[in-house]
Wavefront OBJ file of the C-alpha trace (Angstrom):
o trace
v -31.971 5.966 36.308
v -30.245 3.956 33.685
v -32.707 5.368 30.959
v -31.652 9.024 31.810
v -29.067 9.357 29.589
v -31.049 7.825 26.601
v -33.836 10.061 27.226
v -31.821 13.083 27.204
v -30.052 12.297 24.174
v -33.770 11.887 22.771
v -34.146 15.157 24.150
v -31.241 17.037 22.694
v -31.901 15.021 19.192
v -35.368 16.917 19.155
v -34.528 20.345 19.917
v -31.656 20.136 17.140
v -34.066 18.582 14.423
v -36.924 21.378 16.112
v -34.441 23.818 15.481
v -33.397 23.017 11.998
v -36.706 22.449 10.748
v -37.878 25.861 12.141
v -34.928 27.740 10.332
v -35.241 25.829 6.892
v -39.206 26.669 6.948
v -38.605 30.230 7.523
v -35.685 30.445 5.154
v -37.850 28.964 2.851
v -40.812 30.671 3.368
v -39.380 34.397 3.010
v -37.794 33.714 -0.250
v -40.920 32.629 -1.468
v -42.854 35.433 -0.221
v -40.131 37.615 -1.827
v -40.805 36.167 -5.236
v -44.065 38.005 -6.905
v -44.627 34.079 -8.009
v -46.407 33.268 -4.719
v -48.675 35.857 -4.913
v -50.028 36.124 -7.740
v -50.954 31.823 -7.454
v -52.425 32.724 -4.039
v -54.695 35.459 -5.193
v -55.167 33.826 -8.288
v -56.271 30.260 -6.659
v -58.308 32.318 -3.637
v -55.911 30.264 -1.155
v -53.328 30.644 1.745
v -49.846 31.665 0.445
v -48.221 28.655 -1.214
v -44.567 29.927 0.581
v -47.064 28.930 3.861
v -47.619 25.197 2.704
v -44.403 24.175 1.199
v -42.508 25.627 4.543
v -45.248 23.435 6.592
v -44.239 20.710 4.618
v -40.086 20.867 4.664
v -40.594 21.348 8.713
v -42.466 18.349 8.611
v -40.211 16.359 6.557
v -37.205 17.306 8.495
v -38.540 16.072 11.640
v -39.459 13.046 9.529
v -36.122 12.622 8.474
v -34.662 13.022 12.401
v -37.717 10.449 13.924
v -35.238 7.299 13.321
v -32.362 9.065 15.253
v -34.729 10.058 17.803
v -36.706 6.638 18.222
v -32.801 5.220 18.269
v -31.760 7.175 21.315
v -34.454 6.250 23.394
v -34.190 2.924 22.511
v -38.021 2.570 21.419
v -37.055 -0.251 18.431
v -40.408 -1.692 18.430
v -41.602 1.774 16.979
v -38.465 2.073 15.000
v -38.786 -0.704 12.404
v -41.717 0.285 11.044
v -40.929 3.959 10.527
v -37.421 3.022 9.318
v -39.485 1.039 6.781
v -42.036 3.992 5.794
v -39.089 6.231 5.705
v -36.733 4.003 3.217
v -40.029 3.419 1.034
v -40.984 6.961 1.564
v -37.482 7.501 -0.200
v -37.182 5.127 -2.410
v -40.377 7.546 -4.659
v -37.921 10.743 -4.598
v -36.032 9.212 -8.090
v -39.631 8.628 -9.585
v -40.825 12.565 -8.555
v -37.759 13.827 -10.172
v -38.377 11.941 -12.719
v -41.819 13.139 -13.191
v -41.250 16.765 -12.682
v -38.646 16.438 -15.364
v -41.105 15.115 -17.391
v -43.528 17.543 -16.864
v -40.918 20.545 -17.511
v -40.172 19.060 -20.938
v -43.805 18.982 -21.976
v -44.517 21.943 -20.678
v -41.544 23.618 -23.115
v -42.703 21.402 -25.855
l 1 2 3 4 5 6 7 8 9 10 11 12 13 14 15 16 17 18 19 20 21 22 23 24 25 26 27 28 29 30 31 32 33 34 35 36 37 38 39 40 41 42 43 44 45 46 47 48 49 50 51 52 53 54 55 56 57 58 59 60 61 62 63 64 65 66 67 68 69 70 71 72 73 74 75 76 77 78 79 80 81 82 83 84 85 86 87 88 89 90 91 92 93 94 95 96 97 98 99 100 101 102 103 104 105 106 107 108 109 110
């Protein structure tokens, strides 16, 4: 009975990061589909909607971002070291991607 409390704070942690990743991939996926961007690269590439994939992927990185907090509250630290460690190396690339998409802008003006 002692773990109750821990498991429903693992519980409530889940549903909020749920929640939030479900409105930032919908947000995020109609104002794609509003731009004529999207489809013109799906029709042109014979693919699913891109708004589709990058929503799929901000979900999915939003309940990445939550897994520590989760793992935390129910007190599961044998799991949590090693995602804390994929996360904080997972991270650690963003400066290098900005980087590189800055990089590619610039040569793409050029």
């Amino acid at each position: 009975m002692a773990f109750v409390p821990h498991l429903a704070a693992g519980l409530v942690l889940t549903l909020v990061a749920w929640l939030l990743a479900t409105m930032i991939r919908a947000a995020v996926t109609k104002g794609l589909q509003m731009s004529s961007r999207d489809e013109q690269l799906s029709s042109a590439a014979g693919m699913a909607p891109m708004s589709r994939s990058v929503g799929n992927v901000l979900f999915w990185l939003v309940m990445l971002l939550f897994l520590p907090s989760i793992l935390s509250a129910l007190r599961l630290d044998g799991t949590l070291g090693p995602v804390q460690t994929m996360l904080a190396s997972t991270l650690a690339l963003v400066p290098n991607i900005f980087a590189a998409l800055v990089i590619a802008f610039v040569g793409f003006v050029v």
